[in-house]
KEKE-3310 file (N, C-alpha, C; in steps of 0.2 Angstrom, whole numbers, plus 5000, padded with zeros to 4 digits):
npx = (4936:4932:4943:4951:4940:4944:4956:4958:4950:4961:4971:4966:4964:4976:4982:4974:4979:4991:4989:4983:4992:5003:4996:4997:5011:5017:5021:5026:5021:5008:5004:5007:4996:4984:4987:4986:4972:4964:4969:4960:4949:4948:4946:4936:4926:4928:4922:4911:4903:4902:4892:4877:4860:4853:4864:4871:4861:4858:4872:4875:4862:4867:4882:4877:4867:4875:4887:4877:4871:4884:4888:4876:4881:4891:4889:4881:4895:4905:4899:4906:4918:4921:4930:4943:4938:4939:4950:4943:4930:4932:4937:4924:4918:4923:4923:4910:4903:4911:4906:4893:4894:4897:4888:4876:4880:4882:4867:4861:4857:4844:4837:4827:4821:4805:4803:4806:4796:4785:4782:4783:4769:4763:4762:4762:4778:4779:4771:4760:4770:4773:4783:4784:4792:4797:4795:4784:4775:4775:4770:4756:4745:4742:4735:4723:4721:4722:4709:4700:4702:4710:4722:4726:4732:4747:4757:4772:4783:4798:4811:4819:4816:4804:4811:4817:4805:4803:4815:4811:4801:4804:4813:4821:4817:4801:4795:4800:4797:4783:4780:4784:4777:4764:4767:4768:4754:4747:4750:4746:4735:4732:4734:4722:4714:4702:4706:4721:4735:4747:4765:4779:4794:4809:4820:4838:4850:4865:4877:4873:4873:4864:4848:4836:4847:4845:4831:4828:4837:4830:4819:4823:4825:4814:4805:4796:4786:4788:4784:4783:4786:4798:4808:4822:4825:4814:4819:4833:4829:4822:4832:4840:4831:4820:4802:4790:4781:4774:4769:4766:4768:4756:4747:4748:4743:4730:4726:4714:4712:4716:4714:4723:4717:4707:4696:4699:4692:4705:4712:4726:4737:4752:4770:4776:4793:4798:4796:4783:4772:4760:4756:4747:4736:4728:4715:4720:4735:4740:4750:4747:4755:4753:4753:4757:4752:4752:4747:4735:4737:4733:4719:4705:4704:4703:4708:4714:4720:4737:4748:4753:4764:4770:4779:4788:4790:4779:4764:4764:4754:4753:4745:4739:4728:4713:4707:4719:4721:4710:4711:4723:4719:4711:4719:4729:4718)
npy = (5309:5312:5313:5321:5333:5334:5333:5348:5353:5350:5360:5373:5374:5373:5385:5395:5393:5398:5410:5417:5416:5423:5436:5434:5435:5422:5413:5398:5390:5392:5387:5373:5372:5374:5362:5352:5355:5354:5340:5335:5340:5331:5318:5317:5320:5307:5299:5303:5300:5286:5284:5283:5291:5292:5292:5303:5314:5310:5311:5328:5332:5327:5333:5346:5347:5345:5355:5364:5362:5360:5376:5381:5374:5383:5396:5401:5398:5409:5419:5417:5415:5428:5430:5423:5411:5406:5396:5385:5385:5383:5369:5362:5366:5357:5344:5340:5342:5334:5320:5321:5320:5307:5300:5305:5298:5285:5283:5286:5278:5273:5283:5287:5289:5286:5285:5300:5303:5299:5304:5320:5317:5315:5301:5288:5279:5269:5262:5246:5239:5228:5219:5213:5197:5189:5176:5173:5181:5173:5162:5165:5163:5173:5182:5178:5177:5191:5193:5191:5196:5195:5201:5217:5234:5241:5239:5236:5235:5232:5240:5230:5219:5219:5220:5206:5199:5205:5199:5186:5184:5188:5176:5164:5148:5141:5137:5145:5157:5157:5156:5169:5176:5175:5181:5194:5196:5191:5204:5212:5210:5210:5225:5231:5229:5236:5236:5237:5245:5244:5250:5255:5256:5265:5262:5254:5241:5244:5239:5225:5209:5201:5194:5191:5196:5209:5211:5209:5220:5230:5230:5231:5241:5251:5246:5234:5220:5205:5196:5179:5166:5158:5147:5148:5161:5165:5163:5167:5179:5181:5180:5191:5199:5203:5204:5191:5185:5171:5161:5148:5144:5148:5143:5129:5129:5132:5118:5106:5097:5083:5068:5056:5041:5043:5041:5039:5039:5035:5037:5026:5029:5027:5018:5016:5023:5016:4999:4989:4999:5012:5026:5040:5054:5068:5080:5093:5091:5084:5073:5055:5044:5025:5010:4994:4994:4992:4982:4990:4997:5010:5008:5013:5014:5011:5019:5023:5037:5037:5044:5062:5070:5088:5099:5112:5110:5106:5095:5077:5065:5048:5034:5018:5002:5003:4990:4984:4992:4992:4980:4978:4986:4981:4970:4978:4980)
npz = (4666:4680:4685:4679:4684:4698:4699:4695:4706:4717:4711:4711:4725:4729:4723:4728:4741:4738:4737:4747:4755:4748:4752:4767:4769:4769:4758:4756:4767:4762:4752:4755:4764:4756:4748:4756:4761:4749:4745:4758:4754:4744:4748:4758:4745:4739:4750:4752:4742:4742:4752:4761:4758:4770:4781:4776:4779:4792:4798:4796:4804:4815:4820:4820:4831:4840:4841:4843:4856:4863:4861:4868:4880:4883:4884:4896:4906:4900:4908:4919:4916:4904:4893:4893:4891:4877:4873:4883:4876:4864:4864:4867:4859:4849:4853:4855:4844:4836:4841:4841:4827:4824:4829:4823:4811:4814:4819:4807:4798:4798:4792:4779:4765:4761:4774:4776:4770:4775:4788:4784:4777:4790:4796:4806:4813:4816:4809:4802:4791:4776:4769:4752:4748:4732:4732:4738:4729:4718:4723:4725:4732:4743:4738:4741:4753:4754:4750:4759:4769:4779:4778:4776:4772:4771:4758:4753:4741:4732:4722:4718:4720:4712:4699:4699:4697:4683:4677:4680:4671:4659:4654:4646:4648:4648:4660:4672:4665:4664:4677:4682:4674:4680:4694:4691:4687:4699:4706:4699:4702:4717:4718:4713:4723:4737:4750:4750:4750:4738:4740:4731:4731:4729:4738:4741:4742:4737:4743:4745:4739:4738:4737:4745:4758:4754:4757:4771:4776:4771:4777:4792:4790:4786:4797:4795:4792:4784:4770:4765:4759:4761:4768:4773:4770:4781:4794:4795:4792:4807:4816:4814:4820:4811:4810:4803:4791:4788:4773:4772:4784:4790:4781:4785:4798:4798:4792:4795:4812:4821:4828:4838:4836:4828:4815:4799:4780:4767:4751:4747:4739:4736:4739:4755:4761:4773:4778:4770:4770:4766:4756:4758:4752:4760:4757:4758:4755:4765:4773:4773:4781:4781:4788:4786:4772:4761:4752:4749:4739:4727:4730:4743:4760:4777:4789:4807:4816:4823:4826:4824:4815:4817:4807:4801:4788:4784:4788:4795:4796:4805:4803:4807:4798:4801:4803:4811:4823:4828:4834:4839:4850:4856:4862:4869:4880)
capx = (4933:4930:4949:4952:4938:4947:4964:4956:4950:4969:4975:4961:4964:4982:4983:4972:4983:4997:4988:4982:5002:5007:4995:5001:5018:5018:5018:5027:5016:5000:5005:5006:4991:4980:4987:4982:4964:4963:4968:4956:4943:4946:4947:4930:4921:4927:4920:4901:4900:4899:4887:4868:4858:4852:4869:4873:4857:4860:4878:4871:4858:4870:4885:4871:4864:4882:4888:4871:4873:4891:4886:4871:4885:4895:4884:4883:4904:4904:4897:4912:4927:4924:4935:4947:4935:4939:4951:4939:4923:4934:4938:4919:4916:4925:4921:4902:4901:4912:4902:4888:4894:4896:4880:4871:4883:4878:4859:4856:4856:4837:4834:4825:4817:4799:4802:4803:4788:4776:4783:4778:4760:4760:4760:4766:4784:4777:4766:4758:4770:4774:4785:4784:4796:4796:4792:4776:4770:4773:4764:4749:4742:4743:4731:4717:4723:4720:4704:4698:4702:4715:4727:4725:4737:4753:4762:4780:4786:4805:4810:4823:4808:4800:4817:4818:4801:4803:4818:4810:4796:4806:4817:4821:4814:4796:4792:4802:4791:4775:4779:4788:4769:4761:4768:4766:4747:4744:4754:4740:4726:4732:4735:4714:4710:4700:4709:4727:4740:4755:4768:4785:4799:4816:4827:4840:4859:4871:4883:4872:4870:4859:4840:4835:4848:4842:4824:4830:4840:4823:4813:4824:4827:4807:4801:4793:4787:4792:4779:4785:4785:4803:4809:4828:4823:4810:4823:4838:4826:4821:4837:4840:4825:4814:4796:4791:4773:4776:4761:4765:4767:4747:4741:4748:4738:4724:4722:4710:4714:4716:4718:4726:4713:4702:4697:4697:4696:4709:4717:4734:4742:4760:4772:4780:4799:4799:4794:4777:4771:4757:4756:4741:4736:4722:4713:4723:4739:4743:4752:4745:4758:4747:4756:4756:4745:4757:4743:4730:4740:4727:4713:4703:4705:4698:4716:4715:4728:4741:4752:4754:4769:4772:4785:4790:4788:4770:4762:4763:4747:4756:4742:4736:4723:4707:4706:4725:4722:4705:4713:4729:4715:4707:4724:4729:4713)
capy = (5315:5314:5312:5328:5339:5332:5337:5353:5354:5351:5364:5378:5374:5376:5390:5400:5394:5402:5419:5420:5413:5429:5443:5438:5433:5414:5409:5391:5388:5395:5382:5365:5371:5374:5355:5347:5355:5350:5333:5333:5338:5325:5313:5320:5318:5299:5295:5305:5297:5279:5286:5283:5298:5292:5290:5311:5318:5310:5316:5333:5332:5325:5338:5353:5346:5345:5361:5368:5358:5365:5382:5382:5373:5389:5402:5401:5398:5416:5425:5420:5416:5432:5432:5417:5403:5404:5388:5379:5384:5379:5362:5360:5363:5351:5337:5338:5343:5327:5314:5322:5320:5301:5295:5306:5294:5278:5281:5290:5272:5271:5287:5284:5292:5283:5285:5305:5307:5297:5309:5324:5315:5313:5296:5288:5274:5263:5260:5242:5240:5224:5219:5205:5192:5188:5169:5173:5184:5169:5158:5167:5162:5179:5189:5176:5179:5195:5194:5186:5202:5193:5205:5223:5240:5246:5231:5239:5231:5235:5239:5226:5212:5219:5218:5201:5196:5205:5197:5179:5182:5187:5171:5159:5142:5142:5137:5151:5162:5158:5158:5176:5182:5173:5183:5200:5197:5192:5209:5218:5209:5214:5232:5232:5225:5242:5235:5235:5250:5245:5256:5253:5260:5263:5260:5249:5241:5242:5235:5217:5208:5195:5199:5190:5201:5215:5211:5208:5225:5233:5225:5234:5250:5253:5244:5233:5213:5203:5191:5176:5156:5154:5143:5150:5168:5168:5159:5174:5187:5182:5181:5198:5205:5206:5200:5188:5183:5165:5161:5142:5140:5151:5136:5121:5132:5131:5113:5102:5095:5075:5067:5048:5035:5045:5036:5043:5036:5038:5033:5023:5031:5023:5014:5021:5024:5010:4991:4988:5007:5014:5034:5044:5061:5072:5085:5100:5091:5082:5065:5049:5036:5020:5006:4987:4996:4992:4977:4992:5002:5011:5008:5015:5010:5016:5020:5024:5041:5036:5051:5067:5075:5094:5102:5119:5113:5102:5090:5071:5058:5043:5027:5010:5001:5002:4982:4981:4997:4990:4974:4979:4990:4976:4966:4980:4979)
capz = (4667:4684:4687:4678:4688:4706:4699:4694:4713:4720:4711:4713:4733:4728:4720:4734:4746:4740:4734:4753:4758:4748:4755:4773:4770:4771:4752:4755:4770:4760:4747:4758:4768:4752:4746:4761:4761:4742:4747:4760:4750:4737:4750:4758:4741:4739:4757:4753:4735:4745:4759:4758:4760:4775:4783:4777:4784:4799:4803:4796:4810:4821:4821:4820:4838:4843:4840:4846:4864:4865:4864:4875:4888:4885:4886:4906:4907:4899:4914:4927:4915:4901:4886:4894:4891:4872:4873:4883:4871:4855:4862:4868:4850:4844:4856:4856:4837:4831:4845:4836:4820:4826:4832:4818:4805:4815:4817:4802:4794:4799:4789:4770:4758:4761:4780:4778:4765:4780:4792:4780:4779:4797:4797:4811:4810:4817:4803:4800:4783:4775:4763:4748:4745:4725:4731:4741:4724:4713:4725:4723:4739:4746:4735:4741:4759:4755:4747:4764:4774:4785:4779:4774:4774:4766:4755:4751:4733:4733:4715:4718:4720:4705:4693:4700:4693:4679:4673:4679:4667:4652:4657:4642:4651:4649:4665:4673:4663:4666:4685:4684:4673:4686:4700:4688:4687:4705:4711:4698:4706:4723:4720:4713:4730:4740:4757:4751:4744:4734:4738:4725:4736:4726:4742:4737:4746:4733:4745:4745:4732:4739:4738:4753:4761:4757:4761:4778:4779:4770:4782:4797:4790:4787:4803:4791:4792:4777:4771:4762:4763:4761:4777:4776:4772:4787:4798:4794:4796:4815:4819:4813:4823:4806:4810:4796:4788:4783:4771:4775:4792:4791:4778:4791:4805:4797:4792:4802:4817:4820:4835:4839:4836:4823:4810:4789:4774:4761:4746:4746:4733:4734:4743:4757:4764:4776:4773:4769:4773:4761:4756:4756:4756:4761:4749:4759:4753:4770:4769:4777:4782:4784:4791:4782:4767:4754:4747:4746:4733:4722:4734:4747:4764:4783:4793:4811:4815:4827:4829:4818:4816:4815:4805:4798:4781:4785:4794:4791:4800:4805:4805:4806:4796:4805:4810:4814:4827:4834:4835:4847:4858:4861:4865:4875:4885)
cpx = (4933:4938:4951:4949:4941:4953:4964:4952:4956:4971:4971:4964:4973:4984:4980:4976:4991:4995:4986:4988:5004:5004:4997:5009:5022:5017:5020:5021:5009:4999:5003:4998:4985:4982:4984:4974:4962:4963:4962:4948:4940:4943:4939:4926:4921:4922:4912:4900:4897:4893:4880:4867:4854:4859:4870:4870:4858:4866:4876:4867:4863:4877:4883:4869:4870:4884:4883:4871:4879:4889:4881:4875:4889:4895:4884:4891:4906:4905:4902:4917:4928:4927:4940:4944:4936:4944:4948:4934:4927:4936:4930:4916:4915:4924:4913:4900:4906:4908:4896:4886:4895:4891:4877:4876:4880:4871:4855:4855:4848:4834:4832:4821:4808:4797:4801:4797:4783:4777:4779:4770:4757:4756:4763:4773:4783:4772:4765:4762:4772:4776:4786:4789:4792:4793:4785:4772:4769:4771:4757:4744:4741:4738:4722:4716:4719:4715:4699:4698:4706:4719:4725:4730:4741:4756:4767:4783:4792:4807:4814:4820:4806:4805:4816:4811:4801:4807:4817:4805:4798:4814:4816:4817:4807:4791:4794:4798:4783:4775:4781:4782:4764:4761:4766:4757:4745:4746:4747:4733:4726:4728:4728:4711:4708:4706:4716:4732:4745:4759:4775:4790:4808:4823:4831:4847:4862:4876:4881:4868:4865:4852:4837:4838:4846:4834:4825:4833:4834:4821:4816:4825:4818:4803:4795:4790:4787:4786:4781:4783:4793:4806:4817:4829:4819:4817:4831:4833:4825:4825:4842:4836:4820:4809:4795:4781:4775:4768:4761:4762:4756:4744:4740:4745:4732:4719:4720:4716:4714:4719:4720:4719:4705:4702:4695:4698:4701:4712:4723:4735:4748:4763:4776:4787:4800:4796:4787:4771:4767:4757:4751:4742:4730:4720:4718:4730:4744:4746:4751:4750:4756:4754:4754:4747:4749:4753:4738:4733:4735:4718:4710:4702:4705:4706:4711:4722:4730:4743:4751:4758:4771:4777:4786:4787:4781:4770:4762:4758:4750:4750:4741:4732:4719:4707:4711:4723:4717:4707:4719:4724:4713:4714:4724:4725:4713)
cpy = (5317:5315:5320:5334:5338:5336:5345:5358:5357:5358:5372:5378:5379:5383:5396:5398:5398:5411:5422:5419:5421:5435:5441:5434:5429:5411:5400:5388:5389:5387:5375:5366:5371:5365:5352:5349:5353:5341:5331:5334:5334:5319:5312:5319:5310:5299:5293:5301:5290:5279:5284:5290:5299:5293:5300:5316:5318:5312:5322:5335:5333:5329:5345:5352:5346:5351:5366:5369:5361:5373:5384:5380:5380:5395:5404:5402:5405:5420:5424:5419:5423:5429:5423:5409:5403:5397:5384:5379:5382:5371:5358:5358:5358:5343:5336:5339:5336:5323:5316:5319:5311:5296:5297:5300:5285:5277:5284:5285:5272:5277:5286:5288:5293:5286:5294:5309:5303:5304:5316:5323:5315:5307:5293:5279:5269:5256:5252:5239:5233:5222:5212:5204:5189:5179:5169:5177:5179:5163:5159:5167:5169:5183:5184:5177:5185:5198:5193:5192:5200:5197:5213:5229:5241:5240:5236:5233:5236:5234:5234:5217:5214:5216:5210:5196:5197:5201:5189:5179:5184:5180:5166:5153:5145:5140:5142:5158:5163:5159:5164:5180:5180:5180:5193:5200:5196:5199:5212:5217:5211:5221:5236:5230:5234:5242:5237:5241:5246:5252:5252:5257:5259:5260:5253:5249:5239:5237:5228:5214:5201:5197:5197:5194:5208:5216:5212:5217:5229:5232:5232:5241:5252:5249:5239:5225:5211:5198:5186:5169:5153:5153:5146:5157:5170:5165:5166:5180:5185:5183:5186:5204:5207:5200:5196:5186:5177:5163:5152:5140:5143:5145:5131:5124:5130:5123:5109:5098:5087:5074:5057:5045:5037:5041:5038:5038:5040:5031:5030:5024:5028:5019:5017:5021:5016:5002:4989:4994:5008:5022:5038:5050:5063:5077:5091:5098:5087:5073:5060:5044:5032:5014:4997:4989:4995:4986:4983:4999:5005:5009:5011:5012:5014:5013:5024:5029:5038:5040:5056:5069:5082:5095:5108:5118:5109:5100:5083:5067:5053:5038:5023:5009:5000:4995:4982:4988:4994:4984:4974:4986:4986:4969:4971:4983:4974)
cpz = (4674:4688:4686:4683:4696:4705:4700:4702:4717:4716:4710:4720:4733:4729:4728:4741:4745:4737:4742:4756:4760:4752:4760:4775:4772:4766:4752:4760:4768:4754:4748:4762:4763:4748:4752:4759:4754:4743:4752:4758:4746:4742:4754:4753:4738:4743:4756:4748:4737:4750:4757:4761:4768:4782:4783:4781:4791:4805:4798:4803:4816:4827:4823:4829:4842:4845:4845:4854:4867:4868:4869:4881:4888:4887:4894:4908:4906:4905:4920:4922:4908:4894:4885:4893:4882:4870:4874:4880:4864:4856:4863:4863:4847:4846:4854:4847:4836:4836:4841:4828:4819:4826:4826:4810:4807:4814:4810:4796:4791:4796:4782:4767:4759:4769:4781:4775:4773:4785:4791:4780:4787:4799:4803:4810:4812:4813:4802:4792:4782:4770:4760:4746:4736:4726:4733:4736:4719:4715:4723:4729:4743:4744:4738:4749:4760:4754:4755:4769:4777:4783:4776:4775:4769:4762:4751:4746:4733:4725:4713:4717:4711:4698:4693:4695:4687:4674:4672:4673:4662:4651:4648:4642:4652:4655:4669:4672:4663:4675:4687:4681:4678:4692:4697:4689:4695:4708:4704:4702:4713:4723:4716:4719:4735:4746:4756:4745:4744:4731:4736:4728:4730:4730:4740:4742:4741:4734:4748:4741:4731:4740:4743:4756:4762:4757:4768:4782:4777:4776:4791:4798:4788:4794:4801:4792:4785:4778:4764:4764:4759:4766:4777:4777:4780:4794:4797:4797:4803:4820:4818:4818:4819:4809:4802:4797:4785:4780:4773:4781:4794:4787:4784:4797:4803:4793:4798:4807:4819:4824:4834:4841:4832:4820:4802:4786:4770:4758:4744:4741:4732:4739:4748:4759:4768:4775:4774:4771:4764:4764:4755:4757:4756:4754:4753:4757:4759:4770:4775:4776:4785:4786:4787:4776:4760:4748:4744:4741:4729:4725:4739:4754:4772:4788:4802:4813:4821:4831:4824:4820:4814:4813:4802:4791:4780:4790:4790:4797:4798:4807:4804:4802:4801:4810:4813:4821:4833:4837:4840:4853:4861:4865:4872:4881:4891)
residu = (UNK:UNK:UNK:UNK:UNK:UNK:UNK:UNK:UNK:UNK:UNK:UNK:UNK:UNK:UNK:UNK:UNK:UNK:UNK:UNK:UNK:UNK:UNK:UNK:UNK:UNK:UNK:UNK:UNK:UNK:UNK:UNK:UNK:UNK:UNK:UNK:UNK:UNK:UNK:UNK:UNK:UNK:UNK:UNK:UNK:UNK:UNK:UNK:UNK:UNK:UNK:UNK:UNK:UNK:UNK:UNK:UNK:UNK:UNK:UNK:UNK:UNK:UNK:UNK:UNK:UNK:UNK:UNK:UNK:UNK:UNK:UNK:UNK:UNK:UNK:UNK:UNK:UNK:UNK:UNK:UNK:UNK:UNK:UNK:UNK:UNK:UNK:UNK:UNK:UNK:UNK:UNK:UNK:UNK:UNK:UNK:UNK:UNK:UNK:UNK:UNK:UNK:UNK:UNK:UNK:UNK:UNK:UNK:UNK:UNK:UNK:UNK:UNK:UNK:UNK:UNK:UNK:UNK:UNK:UNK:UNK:UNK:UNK:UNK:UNK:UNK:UNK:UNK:UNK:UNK:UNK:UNK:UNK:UNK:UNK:UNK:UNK:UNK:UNK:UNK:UNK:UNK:UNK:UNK:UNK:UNK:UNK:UNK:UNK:UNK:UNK:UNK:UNK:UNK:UNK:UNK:UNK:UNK:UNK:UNK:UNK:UNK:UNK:UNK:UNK:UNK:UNK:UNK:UNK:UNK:UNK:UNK:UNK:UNK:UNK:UNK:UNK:UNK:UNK:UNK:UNK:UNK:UNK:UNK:UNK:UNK:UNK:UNK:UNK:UNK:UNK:UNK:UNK:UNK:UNK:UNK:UNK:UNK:UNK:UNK:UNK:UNK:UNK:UNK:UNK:UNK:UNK:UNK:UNK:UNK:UNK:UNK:UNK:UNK:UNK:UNK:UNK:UNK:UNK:UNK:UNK:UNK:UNK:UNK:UNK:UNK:UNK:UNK:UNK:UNK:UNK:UNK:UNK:UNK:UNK:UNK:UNK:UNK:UNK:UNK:UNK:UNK:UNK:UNK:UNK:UNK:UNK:UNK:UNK:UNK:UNK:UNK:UNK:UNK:UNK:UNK:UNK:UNK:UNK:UNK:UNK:UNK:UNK:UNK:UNK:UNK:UNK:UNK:UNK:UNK:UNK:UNK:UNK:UNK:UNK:UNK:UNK:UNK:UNK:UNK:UNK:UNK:UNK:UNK:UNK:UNK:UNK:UNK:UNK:UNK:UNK:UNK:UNK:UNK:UNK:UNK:UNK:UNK:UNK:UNK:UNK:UNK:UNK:UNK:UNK:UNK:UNK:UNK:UNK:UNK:UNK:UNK:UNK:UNK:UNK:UNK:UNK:UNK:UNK:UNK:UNK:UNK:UNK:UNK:UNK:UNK:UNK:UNK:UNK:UNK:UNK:UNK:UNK)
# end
C-alpha cells in the first residue's frame, strides 16, 4: 500500500513536470526535473517517518530563525547595493537557513511532548522530576521513603516501566508474578500519597531496546533523576551526566554507626569464608565477621568491632571475640 501511494507521488510530480516543461517549452527538461523532485520527496518522507517529533520541531524552529536572521542581515545591504545584492541575499539565504536547519536537527533532541505541555503550564524545565526504575518499584522500599516526606514531587512513570511490570506480573513463574503485582500495588499506593504526582509519560526510543538505556536517555531528555537501587544502571547513568536516587546506597547511609573497639552482642549464625571465622548479622541486615567464632555457631557471643568495611553494595563489621580483643590491648600495652 504504501509502496503504491509513493509511486503515485513519483508520477503526479512527473507528470506536473512535464505539463509546466510543455507551457514553457522545456517538455524533456520539465520531465527529469519533476522526477528528481518526486525522488526527492520520496526520499524526504523516508528520512521524517524515522524522526522523533522532537528532532522536526526543532529543525522547523531552526530553519525559521535562519531564514529570519538572513533577512534582517540583508535588510541594511539593500540601502548601498539596491537590486545587485540579490546573489549575495540568495546565498545568505541559503547559508544561514540550512546551519539553522542543523542546529535546530541536533538540539531539537531535547524537545518532548511532556516538556512542552509544562511550558504551556508555565512550569519551569528545571523542574525537580524523577523517574522510576521498574526494580526500585518492586522493592517497595520507595513508597515508605515516601511516606516519611524525604521525598516529594513529580514521579515520571515511562509507559515502557509500566509494560515492563505488567508483563512481569502476568509472567508464568510464580515468583516473578507476585513480585511484578507487588510493584503494581506499591505504584497504587504511591500515587494515593498527598505529597507525590504520578505522571505516566508516553515518551519512548524505538531505536533502544534496552530499558535501562532508555531510562538513562529519558532521564536526559526531561532533565530528570532516576531513582533506583540497581548498581550498573546507577553507574551508566553517571557516567552519562544522569543524576541517580540509589534507594540503597540511602539505606547503608542511614545504618548506625560503629567504631573499632565497640562492643555488640550477636548471634553466630554460620561459618565464615576463611578458617575458623563465624557469620553474624545485625537486625538492619549488616554482616558481622567474627574472628575464631566458628565454636559459637548457634550462639550468642559479645564481639568487639575491629574494622568496617564500606561498599556500594553494603557494609561488612569485621571483629574479635570480646576476651581475645581485651586480651591483645592489654599485650599491646
Amino acid at each position: 500500500m504504501l509502496l503504491a501511494i509513493r509511486l503515485i507521488i513519483f508520477l503526479l510530480f512527473a507528470v506536473s513536470g512535464y505539463i509546466i516543461g510543455t507551457t514553457y517549452n522545456f517538455g524533456v527538461y520539465g520531465v527529469l526535473v519533476g522526477c528528481a523532485s518526486g525522488l526527492f520527496a520520496i526520499a524526504m518522507e523516508i528520512k521524517l517517518r524515522k524522526a522523533e517529533l522532537g528532532t522536526l520541531i526543532g529543525g522547523l524552529l531552526g530553519i525559521s530563525f535562519g531564514l529570519l536572521f538572513a533577512y534582517l542581515l540583508i535588510l541594511p545591504l539593500k540601502l548601498y547595493f539596491g537590486e545587485d545584492i540579490r546573489p549575495l541575499s540568495f546565498g545568505l539565504m541559503a547559508i544561514f537557513g540550512y546551519g539553522g536547519l542543523l542546529l535546530g536537527l541536533s538540539k531539537g533532541k531535547a524537545i518532548s511532548i511532556p516538556a512542552i505541555f509544562r511550558i504551556f503550564r508555565g512550569q519551569s524545565m528545571e523542574e525537580n522530576l524523577k523517574i522510576l526504575d521498574t526494580s526500585v518499584i518492586i522493592d517497595g522500599r520507595i513508597a515508605d521513603v515516601c511516606e516519611t516526606g524525604f521525598l516529594e514531587g513529580v514521579f515520571i512513570l515511562p509507559q515502557f516501566i509500566l509494560q515492563e511490570l505488567q508483563h512481569i506480573a502476568d509472567a508464568a513463574d510464580p515468583m516473578k508474578r507476585a513480585r511484578g503485582r507487588r510493584g503494581l500495588d506499591i505504584l497504587h499506593k504511591i500515587q494515593k500519597m498527598s505529597r507525590i504526582t504520578v505522571r505516566i509519560v508516553d515518551e519512548d526510543f524505538p531505536n533502544i531496546k534496552e530499558v535501562d538505556a532508555k531510562l538513562v536517555a529519558l532521564g536526559k531528555l526531561m532533565n530528570a533523576k532516576v531513582v533506583t537501587n540497581d548498581f550498573n544502571l546507577n553507574k551508566v547513568a553517571e557516567l552519562q551526566g544522569v543524576s541517580v536516587l540509589n534507594i540503597n546506597e540511602l539505606a547503608n547511609s542511614l545504618k548506625p554507626v560503629v567504631l573499632p573497639g565497640e562492643v555488640m552482642k550477636v548471634f553466630v549464625l554460620k561459618e565464615g569464608k576463611e578458617y575458623n571465622q563465624g557469620v553474624a548479622y545485625l537486625d538492619d541486615g549488616t554482616m558481622v565477621v567474627v574472628e575464631n567464632a566458628r565454636k559459637l555457631i548457634g550462639k550468642n557471643a559479645d564481639v568487639a568491632v575491629t574494622s568496617v568495611l564500606q561498599t556500594t553494595a553494603g557494609r561488612m563489621i569485621f571483629s574479635k571475640l570480646k576476651d581475645d580483643y581485651e586480651r591483645e590491648e592489654r599485650i599491646g600495652k
